[in-house]
C-alpha positions, 0 to 999 in steps of 0.5 A: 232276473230269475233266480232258482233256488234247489231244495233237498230231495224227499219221497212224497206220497201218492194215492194212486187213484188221484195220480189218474184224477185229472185224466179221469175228469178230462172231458173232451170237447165236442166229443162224447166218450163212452165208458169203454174208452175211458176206462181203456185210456186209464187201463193203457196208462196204469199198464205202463206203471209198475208198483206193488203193495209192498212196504215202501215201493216206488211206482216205475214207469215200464221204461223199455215199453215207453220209448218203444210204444209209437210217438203219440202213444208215449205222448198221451201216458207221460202227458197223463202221468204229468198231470197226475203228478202235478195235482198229487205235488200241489196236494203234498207240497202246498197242502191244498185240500181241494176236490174235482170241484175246486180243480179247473182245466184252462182248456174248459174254464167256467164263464165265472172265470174266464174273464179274468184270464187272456185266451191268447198265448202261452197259459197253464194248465190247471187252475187249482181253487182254494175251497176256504177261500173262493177268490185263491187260485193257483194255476199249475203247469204240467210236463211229462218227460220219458227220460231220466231225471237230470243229474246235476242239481239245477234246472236244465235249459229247457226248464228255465225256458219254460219258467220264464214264460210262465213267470210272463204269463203270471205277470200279464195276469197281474202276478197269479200265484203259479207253479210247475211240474216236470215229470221223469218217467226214465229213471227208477222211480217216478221223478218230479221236479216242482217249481215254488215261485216267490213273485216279487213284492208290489213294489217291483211289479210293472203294470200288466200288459194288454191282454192279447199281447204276447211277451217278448222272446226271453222276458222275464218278470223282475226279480221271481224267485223259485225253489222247490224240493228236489227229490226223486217220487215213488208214486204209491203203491198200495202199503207204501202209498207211493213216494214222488220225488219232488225234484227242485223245479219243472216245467210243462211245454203247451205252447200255442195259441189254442183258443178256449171257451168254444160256444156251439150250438149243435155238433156232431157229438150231439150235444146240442145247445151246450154252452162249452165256457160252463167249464170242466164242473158243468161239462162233466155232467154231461161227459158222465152222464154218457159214461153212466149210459155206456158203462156195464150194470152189475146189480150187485154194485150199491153204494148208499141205495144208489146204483154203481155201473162199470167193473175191473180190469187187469192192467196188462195192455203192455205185459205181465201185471197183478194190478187191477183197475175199477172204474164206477159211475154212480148215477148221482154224485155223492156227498162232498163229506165222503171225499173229505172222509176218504183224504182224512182216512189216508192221512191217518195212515190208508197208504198201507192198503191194498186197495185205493179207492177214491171218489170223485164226483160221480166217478169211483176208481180203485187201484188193486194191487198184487192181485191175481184176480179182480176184488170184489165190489165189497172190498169196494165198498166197504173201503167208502163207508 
């Protein structure tokens, strides 16, 4: 039996640029994707947010333009957002102090992991790695929603639904600390619902099932527990950071068998010879190697004697917006210390700027706010020494 148990609601803070780090590092596939298209991926999701950098503010989804987009368009910005979300409440709620290399999409596990997980079935979609401890992993599920965040003060059906086949995958893996996120985009801020599952002590836990096998219909793991803190999240702005409201529980949908480690030889992105089970860390090299190639120089743009291609872009796809958007491609990756200097810096009290950067790997993104004009890269730069 599952047992939910709400926790209060409170505002969370959100650094802007992590909310986008997971689509950021979103390699595809067998496809390779040239800076334009990444950087318009990021464009049309910030242009369905509204924030300010105001004292305090909430980021909104543009609700009205949300639900009039065409169905697969509104899909793609909620399922981004989700995923967003669900790293800045992991971040906030279980104090992981982990990067892009301690974060793994179940889509793209690395060889040294994909072993241990069955690739059949219903699965998570982000493994989250404790960088401390190497062998501590929490697997996170991601969902967004376009409407309000619910009213009453418990989980919804389709909630508990996806719960207990989580909580089933979690027991096939011999109870792997998992979580979730549920996403609202319809109220007025930025809502999430977080799931704290207590797994049930060693004593009550049945033996694993076969690894191909699929659970039941309506199974559940004996005696899980899940409490979350049930609040509405502003996601950050530039002064305030951005509030998320943990909302008590969530829950992603990513049903179906979808098979994962493809091993090919050559296709037709042209990457050839690419082992696809090396995993998002391996694959990303490549993914921004290309984007590196494709993306705009600007001799003007150094960063340790090291060359930074790419530039802004006003995020105003979908209507008016005085916020500007800056994807960098540096042509190595910097020092893991820079990105451990910069989570330092906004826990000292960087929610206040107008302007959030943040590195990842060889990626840079900066969000400005209330800008009639793009920031120099200066103001940049100057923000990662």
């Amino acid at each position: 039996m599952v047992r939910a148990t709400l926790d209060k609601r409170r505002p969370i803070d959100v650094w802007v640029p992590s909310l986008l780090k997971v689509n950021t590092l979103a390699a595809p596939l067998r496809r390779r994707m040239a800076y334009r298209v990444k950087q318009h991926e990021l464009n049309l999701v910030l242009s369905f947010l509204s924030m300010s950098k105001s004292k305090n503010s909430r980021v909104r989804a543009r609700v009205g333009d949300l639900k009039s987009a065409a169905r697969h368009i509104g899909a793609f910005v909620t399922e981004s957002v989700g995923m967003g979300m669900l790293t800045a409440t992991v971040s906030d709620h279980f104090r992981w102090p982990g990067n892009h290399d301690d974060l793994e999409h179940f889509d793209t596990l690395p060889a040294r992991f994909a072993g241990d997980y069955h690739r059949r079935g219903v699965r998570p979609d982000l493994l989250f790695l404790d960088p401390a401890v190497g062998i501590s992993r929490m697997a996170g599920e991601a969902r967004g929603r376009s409407t309000r965040p619910p009213r009453k003060m418990r989980p919804t059906a389709e909630q508990r639904r996806r719960l207990n086949q989580m909580l089933g995958w979690s027991e096939r893996h011999n109870y792997h600390p998992v979580t979730m996120a549920w996403t609202c985009l319809g109220g007025p801020a930025l809502a999430v619902d977080l799931f704290d599952v207590t797994l049930p002590p060693s004593g009550q836990r049945r033996p694993p099932s076969a690894p191909a096998s699929e659970p039941p219909p309506g199974s559940r793991v004996p005696d899980a527990e899940v409490e979350g803190p049930r609040s509405i999240a502003t996601a950050g702005d530039a002064s305030g950071g951005g509030i998320v409201d943990p909302q008590g529980e969530r829950t992603n949908e990513r049903l179906a068998d979808r098979s994962y480690h493809a091993v090919d030889g050559t296709d037709e992105s042209g990457f050839s010879g690419m082992d696809f089970e090396m995993g998002m860390r391996a694959y990303a090299r490549n993914f921004v190697d290309y984007l590196y190639e494709t993306a705009p120089e600007n001799g003007r743009q150094v960063l340790d004697d090291e060359p930074v291609r790419g530039g802004w872009v006003k995020t105003d796809l979908v209507g008016s917006s005085k916020t500007h958007l800056f994807l960098g491609v540096l042509r190595s990756e910097q020092l893991e210390d820079r990105q451990d200097t910069l989570r330092r810096r906004r826990l000292e009290g960087g929610w206040t700027d107008d302007i959030q950067v943040d590195v990842f790997g060889r990626l840079i993104v900066a969000v400005a706010l209330d800008s009639a004009t793009a920031s120099s890269w200066e103001q940049v730069s100057t923000r990662l020494e």
